[in-house]
ZALO-630260 format. One record per residue: z, y, x of N, C-alpha, C in turn; residue number from 0. Coordinates in Angstrom, 3 decimals, always signed. Last residue first. Layout:
% residues N
+----------+----------+----------+----------+----------+----------+----------+----------+----------+-----+
:      n_z :      n_y :      n_x :     ca_z :     ca_y :     ca_x :      c_z :      c_y :      c_x :   i :
+----------+----------+----------+----------+----------+----------+----------+----------+----------+-----+
:        Z :        Y :        X :        Z :        Y :        X :        Z :        Y :        X : NUM :
...
+----------+----------+----------+----------+----------+----------+----------+----------+----------+-----+
% end
This chain:
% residues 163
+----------+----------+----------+----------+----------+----------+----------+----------+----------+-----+
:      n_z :      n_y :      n_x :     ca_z :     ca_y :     ca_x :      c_z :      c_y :      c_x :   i :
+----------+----------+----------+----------+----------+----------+----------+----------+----------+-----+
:   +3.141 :  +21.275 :   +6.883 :   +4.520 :  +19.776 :   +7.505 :   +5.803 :  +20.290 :   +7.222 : 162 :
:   +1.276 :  +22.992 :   +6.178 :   +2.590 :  +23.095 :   +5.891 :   +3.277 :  +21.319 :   +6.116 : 161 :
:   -1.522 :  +22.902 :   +6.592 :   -0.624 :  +23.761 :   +7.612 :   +0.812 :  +24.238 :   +7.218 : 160 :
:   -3.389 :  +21.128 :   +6.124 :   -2.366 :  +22.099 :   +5.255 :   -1.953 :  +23.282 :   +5.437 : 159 :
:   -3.159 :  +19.482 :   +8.216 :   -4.357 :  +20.218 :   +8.080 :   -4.417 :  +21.630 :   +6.924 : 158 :
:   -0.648 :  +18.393 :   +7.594 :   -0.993 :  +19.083 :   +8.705 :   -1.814 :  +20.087 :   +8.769 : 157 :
:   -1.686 :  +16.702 :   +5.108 :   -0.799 :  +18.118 :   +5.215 :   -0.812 :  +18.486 :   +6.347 : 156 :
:   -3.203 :  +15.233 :   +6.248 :   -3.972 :  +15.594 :   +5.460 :   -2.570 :  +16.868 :   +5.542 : 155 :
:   -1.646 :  +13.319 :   +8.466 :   -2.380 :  +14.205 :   +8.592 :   -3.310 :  +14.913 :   +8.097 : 154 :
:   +0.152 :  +12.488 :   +6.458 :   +0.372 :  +13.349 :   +7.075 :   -0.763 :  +14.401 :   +7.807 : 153 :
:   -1.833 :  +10.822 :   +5.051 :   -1.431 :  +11.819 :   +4.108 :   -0.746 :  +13.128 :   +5.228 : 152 :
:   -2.327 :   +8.986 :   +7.224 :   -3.521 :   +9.717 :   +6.887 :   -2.734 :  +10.891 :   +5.963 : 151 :
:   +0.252 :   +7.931 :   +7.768 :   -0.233 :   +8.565 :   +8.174 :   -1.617 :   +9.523 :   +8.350 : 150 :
:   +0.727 :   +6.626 :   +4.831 :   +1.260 :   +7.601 :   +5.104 :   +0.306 :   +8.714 :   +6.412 : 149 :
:   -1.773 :   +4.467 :   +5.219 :   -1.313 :   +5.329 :   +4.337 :   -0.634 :   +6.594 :   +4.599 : 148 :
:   -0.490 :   +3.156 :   +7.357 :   -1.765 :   +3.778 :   +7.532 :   -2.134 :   +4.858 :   +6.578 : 147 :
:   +1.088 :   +1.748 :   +6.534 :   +1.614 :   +3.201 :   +7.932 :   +0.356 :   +3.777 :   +7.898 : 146 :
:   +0.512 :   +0.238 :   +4.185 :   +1.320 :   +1.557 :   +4.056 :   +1.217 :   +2.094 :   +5.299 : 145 :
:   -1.529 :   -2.008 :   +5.120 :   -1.639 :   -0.746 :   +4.681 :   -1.003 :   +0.600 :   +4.384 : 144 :
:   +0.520 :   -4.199 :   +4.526 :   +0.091 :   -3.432 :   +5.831 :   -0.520 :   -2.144 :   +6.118 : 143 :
:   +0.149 :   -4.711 :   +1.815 :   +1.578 :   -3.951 :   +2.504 :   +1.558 :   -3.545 :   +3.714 : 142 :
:   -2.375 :   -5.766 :   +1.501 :   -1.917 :   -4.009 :   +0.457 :   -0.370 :   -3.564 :   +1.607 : 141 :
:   -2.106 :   -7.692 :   +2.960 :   -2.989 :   -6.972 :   +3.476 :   -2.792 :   -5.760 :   +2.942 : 140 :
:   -0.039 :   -9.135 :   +1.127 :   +0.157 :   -9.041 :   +2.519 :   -0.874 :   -7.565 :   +3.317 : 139 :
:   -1.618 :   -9.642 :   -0.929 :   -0.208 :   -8.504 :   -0.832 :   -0.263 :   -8.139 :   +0.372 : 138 :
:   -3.718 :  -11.264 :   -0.137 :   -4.007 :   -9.771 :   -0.234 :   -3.075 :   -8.672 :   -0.721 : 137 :
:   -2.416 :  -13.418 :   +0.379 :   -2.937 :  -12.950 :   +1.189 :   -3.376 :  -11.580 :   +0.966 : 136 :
:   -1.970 :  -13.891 :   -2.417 :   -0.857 :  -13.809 :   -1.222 :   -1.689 :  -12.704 :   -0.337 : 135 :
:   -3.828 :  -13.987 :   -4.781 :   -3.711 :  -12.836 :   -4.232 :   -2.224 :  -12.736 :   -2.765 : 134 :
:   -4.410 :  -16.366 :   -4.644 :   -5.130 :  -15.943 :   -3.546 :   -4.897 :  -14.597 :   -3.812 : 133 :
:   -3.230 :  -18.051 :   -6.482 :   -2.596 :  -18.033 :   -5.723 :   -2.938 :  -17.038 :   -4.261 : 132 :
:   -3.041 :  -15.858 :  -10.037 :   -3.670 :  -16.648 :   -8.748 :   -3.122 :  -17.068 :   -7.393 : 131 :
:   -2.275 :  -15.366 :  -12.911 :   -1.495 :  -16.336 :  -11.905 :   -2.280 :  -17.184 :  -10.753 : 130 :
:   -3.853 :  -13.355 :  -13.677 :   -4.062 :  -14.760 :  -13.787 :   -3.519 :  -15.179 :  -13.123 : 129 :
:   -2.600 :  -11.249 :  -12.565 :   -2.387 :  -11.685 :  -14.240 :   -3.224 :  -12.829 :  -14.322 : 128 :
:   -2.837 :  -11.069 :  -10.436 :   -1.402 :  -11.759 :  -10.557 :   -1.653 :  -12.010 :  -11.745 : 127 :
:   -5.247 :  -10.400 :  -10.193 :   -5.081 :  -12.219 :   -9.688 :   -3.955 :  -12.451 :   -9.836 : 126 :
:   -5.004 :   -7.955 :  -11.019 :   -5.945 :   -8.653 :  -11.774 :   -5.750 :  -10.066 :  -11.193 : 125 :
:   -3.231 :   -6.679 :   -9.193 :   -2.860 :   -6.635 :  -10.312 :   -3.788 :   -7.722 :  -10.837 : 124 :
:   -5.168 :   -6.651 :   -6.736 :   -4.078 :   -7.551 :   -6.846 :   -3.681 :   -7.939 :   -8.129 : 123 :
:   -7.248 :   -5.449 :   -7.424 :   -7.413 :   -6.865 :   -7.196 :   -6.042 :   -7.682 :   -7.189 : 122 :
:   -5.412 :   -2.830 :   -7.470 :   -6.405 :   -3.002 :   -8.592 :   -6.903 :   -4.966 :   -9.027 : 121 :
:   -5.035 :   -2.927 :   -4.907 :   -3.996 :   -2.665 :   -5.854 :   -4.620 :   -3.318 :   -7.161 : 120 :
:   -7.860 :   -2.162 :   -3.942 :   -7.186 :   -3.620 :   -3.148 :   -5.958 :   -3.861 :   -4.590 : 119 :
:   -8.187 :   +0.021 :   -4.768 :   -9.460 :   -1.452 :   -5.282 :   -8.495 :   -2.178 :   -5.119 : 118 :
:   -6.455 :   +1.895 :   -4.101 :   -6.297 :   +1.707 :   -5.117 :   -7.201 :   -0.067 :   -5.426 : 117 :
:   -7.077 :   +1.859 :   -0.832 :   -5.678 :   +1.307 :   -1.571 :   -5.791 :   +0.897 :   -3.123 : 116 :
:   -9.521 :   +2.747 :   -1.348 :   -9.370 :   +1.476 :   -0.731 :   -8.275 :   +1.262 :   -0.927 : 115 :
:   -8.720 :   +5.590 :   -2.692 :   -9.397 :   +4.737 :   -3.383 :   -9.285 :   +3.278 :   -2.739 : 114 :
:   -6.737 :   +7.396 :   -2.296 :   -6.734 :   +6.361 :   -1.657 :   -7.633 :   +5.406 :   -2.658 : 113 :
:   -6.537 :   +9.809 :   -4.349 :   -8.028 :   +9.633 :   -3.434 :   -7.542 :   +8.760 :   -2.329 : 112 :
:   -4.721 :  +10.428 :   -5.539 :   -4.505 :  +11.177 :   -4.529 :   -5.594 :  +10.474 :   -4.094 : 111 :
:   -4.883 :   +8.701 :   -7.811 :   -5.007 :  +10.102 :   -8.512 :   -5.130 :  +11.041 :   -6.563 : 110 :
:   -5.082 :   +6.066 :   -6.879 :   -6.464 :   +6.532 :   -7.097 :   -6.449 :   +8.259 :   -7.590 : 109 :
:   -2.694 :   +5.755 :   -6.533 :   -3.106 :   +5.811 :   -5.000 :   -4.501 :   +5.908 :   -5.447 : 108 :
:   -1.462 :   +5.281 :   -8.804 :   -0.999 :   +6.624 :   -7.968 :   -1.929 :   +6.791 :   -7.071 : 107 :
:   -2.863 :   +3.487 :   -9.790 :   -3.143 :   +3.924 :  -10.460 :   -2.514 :   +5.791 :   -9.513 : 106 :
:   -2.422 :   +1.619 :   -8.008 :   -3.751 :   +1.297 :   -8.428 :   -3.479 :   +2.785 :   -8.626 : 105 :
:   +1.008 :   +1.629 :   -8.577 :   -0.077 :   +1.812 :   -6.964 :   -1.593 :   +2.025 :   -7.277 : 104 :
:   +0.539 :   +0.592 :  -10.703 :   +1.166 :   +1.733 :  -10.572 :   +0.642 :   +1.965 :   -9.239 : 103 :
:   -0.482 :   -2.267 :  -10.324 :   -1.179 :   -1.353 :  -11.318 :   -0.667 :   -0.015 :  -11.278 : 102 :
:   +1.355 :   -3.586 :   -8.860 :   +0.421 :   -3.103 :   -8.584 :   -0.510 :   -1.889 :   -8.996 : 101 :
:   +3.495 :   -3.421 :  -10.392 :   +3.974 :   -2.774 :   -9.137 :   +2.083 :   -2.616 :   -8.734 : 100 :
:   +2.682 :   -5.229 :  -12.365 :   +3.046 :   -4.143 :  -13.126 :   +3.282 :   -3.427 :  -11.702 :  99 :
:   +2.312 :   -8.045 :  -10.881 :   +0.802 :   -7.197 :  -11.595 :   +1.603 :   -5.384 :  -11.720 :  98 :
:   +4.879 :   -8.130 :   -9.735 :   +3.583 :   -7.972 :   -9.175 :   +2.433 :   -7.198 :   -9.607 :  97 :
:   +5.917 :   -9.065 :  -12.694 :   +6.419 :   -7.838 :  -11.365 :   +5.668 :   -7.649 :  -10.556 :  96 :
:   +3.949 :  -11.313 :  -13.345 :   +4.361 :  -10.344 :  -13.890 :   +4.608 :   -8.783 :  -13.213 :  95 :
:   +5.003 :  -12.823 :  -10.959 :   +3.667 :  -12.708 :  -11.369 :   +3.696 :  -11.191 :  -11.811 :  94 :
:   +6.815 :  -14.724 :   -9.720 :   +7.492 :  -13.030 :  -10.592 :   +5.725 :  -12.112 :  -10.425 :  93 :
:   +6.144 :  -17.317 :   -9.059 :   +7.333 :  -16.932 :  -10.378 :   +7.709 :  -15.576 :  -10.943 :  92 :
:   +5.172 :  -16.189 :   -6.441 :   +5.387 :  -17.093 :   -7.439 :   +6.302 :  -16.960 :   -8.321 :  91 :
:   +5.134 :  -13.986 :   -4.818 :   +4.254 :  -13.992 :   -6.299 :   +4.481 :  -14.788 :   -6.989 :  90 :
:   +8.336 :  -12.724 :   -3.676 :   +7.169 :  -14.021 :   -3.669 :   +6.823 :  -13.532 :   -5.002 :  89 :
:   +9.226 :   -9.403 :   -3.751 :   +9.363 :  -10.816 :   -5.084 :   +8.137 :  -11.310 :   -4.052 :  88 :
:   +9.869 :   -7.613 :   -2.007 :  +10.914 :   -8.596 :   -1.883 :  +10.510 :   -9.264 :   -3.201 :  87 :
:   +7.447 :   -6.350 :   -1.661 :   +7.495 :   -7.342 :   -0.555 :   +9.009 :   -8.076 :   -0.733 :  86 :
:   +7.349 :   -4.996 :   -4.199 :   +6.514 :   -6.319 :   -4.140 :   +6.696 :   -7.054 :   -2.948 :  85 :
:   +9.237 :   -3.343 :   -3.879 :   +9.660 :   -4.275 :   -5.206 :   +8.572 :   -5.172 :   -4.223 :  84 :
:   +8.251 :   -2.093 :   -1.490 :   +9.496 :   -2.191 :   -1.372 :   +9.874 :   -3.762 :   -2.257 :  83 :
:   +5.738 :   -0.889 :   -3.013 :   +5.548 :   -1.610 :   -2.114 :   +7.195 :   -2.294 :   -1.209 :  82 :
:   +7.209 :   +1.058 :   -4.804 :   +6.778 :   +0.043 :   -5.602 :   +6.446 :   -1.097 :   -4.103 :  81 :
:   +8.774 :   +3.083 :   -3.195 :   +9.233 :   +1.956 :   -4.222 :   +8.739 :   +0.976 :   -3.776 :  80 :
:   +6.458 :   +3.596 :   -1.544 :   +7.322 :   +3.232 :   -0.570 :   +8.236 :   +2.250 :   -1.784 :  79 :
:   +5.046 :   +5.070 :   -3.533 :   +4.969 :   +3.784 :   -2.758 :   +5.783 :   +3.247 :   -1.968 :  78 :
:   +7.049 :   +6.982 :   -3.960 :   +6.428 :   +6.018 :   -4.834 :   +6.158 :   +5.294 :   -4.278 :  77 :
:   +7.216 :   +8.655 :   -1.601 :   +8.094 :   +8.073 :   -1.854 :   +8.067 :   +6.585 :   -3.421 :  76 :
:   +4.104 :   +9.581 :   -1.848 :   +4.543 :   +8.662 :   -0.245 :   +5.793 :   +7.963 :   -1.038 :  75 :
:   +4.409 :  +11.032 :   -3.831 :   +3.151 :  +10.185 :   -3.816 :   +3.372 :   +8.753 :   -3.088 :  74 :
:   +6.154 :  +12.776 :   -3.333 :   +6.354 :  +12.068 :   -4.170 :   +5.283 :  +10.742 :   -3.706 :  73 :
:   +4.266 :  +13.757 :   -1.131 :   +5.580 :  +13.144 :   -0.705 :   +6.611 :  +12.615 :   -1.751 :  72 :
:   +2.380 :  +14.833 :   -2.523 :   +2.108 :  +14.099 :   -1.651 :   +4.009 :  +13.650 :   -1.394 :  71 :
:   +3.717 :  +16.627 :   -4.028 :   +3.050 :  +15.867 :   -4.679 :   +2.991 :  +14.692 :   -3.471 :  70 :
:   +4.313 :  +19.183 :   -1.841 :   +5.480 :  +18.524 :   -2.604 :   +4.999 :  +16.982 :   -3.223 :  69 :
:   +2.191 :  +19.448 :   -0.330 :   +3.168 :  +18.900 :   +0.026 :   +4.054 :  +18.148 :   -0.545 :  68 :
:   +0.996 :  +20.989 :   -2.964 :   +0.234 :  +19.777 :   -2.816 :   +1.152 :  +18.566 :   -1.476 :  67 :
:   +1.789 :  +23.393 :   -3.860 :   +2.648 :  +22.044 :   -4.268 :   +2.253 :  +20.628 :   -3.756 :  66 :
:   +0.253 :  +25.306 :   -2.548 :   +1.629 :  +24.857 :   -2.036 :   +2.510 :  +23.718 :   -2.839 :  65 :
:   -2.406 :  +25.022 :   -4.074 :   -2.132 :  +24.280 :   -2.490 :   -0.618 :  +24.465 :   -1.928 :  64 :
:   -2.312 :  +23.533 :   -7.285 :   -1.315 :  +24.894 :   -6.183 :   -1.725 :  +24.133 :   -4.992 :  63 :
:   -3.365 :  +22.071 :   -9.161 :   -1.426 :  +22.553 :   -9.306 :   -1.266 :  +23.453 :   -8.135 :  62 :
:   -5.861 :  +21.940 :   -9.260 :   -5.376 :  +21.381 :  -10.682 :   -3.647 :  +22.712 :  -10.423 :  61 :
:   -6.643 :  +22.141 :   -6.261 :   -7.297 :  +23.127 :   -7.399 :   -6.285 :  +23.234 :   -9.013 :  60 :
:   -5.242 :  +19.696 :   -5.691 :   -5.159 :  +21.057 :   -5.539 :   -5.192 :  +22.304 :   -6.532 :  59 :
:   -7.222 :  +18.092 :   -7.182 :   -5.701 :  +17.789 :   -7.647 :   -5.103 :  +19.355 :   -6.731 :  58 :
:   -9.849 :  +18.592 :   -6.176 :   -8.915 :  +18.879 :   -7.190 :   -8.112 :  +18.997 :   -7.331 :  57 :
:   -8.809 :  +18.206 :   -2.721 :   -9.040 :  +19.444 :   -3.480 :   -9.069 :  +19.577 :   -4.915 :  56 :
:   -8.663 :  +15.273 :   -3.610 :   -7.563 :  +15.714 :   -2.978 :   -7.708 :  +17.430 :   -3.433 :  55 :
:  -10.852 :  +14.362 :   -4.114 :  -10.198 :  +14.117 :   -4.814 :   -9.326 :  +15.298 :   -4.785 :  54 :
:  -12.366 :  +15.170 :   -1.728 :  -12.565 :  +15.744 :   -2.664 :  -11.628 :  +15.526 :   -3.897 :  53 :
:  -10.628 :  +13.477 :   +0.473 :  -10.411 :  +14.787 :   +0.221 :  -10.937 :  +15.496 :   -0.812 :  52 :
:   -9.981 :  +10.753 :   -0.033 :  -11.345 :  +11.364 :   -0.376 :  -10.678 :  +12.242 :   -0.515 :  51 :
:   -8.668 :   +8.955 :   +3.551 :   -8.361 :   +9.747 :   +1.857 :   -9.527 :  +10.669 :   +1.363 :  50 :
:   -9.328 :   +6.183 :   +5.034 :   -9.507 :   +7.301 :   +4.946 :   -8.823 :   +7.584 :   +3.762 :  49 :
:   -8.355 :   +4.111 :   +7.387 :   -7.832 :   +4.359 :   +6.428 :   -8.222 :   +5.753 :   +5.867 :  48 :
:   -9.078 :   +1.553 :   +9.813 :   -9.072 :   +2.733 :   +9.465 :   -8.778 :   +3.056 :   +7.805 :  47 :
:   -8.630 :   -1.113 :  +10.623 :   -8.724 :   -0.540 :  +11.190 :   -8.429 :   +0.935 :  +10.927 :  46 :
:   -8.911 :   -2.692 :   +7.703 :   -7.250 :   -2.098 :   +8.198 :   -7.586 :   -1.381 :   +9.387 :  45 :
:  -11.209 :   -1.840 :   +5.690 :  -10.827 :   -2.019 :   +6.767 :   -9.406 :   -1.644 :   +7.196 :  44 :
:  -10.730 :   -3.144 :   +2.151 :  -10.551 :   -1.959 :   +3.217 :  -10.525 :   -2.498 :   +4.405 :  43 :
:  -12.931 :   -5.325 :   +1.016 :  -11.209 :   -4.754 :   +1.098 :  -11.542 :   -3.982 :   +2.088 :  42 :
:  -15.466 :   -5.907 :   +0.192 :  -15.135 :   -5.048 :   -0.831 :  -13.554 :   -4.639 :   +0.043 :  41 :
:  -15.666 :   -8.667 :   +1.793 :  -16.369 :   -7.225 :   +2.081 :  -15.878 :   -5.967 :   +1.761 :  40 :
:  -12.773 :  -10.437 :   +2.054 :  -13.937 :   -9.711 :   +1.409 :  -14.545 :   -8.824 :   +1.730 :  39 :
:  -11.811 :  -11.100 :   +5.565 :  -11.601 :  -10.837 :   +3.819 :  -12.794 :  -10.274 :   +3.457 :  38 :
:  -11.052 :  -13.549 :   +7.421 :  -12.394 :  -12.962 :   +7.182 :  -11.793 :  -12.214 :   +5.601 :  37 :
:   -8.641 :  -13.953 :   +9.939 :   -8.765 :  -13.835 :   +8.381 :  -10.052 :  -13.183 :   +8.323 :  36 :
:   -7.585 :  -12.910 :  +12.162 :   -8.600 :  -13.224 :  +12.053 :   -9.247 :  -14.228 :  +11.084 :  35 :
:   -4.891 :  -12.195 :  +11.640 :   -5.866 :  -10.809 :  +12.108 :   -7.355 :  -11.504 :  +11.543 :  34 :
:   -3.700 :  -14.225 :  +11.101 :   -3.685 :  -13.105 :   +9.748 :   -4.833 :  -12.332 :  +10.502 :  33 :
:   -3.155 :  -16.196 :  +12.760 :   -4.457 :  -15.860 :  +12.644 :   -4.762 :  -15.572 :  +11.508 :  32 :
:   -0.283 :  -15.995 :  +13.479 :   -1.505 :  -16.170 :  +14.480 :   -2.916 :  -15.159 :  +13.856 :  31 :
:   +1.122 :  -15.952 :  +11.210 :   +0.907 :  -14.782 :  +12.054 :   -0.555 :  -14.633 :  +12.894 :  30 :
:   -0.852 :  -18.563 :   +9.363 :   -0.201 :  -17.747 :  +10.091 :   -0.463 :  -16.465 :  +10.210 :  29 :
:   -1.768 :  -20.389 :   +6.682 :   -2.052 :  -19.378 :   +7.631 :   -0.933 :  -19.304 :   +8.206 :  28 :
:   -0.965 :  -21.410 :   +3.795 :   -1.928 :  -22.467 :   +5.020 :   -1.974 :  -21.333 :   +5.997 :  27 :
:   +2.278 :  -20.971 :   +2.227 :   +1.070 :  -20.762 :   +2.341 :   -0.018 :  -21.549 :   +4.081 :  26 :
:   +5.221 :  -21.337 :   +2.084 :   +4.313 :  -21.415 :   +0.953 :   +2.891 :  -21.230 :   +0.873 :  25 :
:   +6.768 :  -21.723 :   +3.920 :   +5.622 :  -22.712 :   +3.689 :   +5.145 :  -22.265 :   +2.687 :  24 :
:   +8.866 :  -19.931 :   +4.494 :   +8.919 :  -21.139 :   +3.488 :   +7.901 :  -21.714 :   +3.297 :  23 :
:   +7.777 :  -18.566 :   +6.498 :   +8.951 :  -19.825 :   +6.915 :   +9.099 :  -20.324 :   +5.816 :  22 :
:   +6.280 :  -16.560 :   +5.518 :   +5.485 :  -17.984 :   +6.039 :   +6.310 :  -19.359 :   +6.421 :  21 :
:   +7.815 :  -15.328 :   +4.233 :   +7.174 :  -15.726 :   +3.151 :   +6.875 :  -17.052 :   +4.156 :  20 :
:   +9.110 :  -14.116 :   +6.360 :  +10.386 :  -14.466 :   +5.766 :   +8.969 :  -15.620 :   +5.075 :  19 :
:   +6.861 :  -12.936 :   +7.597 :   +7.293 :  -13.643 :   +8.268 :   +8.213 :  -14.999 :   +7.098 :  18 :
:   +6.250 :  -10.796 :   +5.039 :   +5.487 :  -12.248 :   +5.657 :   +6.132 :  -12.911 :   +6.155 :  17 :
:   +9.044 :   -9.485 :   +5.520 :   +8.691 :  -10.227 :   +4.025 :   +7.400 :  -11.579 :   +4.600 :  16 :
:   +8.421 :   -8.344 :   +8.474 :   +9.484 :   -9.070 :   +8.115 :   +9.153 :  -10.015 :   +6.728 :  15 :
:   +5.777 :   -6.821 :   +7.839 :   +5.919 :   -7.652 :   +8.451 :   +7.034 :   -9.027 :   +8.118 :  14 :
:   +6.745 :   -5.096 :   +5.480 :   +5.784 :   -6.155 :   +5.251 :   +5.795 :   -6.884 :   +6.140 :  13 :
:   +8.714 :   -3.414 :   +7.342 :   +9.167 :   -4.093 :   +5.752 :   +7.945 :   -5.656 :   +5.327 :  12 :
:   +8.244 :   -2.280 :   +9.183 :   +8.227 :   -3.789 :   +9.421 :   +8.613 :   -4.254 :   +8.458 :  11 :
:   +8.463 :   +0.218 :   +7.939 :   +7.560 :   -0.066 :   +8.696 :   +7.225 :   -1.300 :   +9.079 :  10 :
:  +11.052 :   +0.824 :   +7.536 :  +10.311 :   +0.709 :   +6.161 :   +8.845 :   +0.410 :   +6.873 :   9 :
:  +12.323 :   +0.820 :   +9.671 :  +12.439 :   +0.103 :   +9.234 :  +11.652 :   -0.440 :   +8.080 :   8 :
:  +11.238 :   +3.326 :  +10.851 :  +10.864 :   +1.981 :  +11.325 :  +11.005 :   +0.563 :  +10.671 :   7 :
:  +12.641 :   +5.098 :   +9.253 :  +10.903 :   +4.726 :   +9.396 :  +10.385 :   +3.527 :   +9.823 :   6 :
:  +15.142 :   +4.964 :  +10.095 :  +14.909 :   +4.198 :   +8.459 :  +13.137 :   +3.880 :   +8.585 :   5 :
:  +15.211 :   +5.551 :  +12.338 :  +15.404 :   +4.451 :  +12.049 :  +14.071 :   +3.660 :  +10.753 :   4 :
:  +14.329 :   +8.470 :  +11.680 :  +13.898 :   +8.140 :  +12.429 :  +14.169 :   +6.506 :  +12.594 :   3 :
:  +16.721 :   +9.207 :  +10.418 :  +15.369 :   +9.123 :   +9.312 :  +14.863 :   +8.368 :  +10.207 :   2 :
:  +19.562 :   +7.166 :  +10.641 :  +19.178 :   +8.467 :  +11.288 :  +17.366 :   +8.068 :  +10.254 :   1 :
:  +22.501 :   +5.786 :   +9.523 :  +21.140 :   +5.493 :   +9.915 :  +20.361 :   +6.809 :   +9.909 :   0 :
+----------+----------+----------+----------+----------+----------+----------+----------+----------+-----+
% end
């Protein structure tokens, strides 16, 4: 499998897991009309995806603008884990694994200034530890979020001028 695959593949990872999630019924929605879902004010627009570069220049400032490639692509390969663990457990029954995958996302994706990743991460963790059923819908919305993710980080190293 060539990198260029594997991207794609880790790309329809959330898709595929919904799909797989909606054929067991476990939930009142669709494909159809995931887009046109009203969510909270407070969740990120999936349209757009920013990173607080001020963050970002600390954590610079902190270790090296030449490590800041290296960090970031830990950063990317972390999530890619933990968002990996949460689109293969349903929330039901693995609550737990949920909250603890979230709270590490919460907690990576607020040190690199994805703050709208981190809230959403943050909401999740807090409705798995009450065994809610309404954080489905907002895995779903944290796992769509990864291409958008990555591709803001890329084009934060670009701007680097080390890809």
């Amino acid at each position: 499998m060539n990198y260029f695959s594997f991207i794609i593949i880790r790309t329809l990872m959330p898709l595929l897991w919904f799909c797989m999630w909606q054929c067991n019924g476990s939930n009142n929605w669709s494909v159809e009309n995931l887009n046109q879902q009203n969510f909270d004010d407070n969740e990120p627009d999936m349209s757009t995806f920013t990173i607080d570069t001020a963050v970002l220049a600390k954590l610079s400032n902190d270790v090296s603008v030449e490590m800041m490639p290296k960090l970031i692509d830990a950063f990317l390969k972390e999530l890619d884990t933990r968002f990996t663990i949460i689109a293969d457990n349903p929330l039901a029954g693995n609550e737990e694994q949920i909250r603890i995958q979230a709270h590490s996302v919460k907690s990576c994706a607020r040190t690199f200034g994805a703050n709208a990743l981190g809230e959403l991460a943050a909401e999740i963790e807090k409705l798995a530890e009450q065994r809610s059923a309404t954080a489905e819908p907002k895995i779903v919305h944290l796992l769509a979020l990864l291409p958008m993710v990555k591709q803001a980080f890329v084009e934060y190293k670009t701007g680097l001028g080390q890809v």
